[in-house]
C-alpha positions in Angstrom: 68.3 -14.8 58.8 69.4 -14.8 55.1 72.7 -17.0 54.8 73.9 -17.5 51.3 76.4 -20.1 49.9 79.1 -18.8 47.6 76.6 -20.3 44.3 74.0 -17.6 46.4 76.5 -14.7 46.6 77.7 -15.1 43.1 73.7 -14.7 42.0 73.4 -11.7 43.8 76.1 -9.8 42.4 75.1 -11.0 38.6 73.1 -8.0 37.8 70.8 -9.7 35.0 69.5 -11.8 38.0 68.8 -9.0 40.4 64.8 -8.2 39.0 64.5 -11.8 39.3 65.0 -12.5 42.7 61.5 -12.4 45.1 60.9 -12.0 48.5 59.5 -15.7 48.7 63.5 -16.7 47.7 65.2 -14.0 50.1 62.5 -14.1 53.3 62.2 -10.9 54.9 66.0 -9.7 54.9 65.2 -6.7 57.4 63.7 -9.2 59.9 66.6 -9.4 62.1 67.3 -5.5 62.1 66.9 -5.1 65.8 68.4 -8.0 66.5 72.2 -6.6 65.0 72.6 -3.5 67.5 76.1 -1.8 66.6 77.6 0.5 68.7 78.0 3.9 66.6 80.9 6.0 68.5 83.3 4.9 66.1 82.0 6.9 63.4 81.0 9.9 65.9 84.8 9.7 66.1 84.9 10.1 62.3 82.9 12.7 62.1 85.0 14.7 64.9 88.5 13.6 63.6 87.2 14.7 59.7 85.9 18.3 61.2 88.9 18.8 63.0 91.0 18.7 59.5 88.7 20.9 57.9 87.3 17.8 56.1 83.8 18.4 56.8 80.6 17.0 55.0 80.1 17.5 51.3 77.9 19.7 49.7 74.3 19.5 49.0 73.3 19.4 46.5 76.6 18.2 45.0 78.0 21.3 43.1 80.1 20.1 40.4 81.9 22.6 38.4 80.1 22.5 34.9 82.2 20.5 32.4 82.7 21.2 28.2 80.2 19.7 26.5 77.8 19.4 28.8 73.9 20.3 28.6 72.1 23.1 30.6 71.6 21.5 34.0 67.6 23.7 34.6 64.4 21.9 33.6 63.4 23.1 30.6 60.0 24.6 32.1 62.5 26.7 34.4 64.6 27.8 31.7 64.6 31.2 31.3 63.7 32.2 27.5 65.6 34.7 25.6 
């Protein structure tokens, strides 16, 4: 199990030290995967309370409305040629 000291925390959110950091310093973190069973009718709950206000998932893909500025959004082997 991977139990880190404040010094240990503080390291892992310093993004310049994140490439740096090896599995024979962290162990197998997914080891104990099956060992943390969580119970997952709370967020069945959110997913029926959101649908029931209209909420529903977001789209995908993501459709964005297409801001000022901004380049054409097609691979250029796609684009269409005028």
């Amino acid at each position: 199990m991977l139990t880190l000291g404040l010094a240990g925390c503080a390291r892992l959110l310093d993004n310049t030290c994140l490439s740096y950091l090896t599995v024979d310093e962290l162990g197998d973190v997914q080891a104990a995967i099956d060992d943390n069973v969580c119970d997952l009718r709370v967020l069945l709950e959110w997913v029926e309370r959101e649908e029931k206000e209209g909420i529903g998932e977001a789209p995908y893909p993501p459709d964005f409305p297409k801001m000022p500025g901004e380049p054409r959004r097609v691979q250029p082997s796609r684009r269409k040629r005028a």
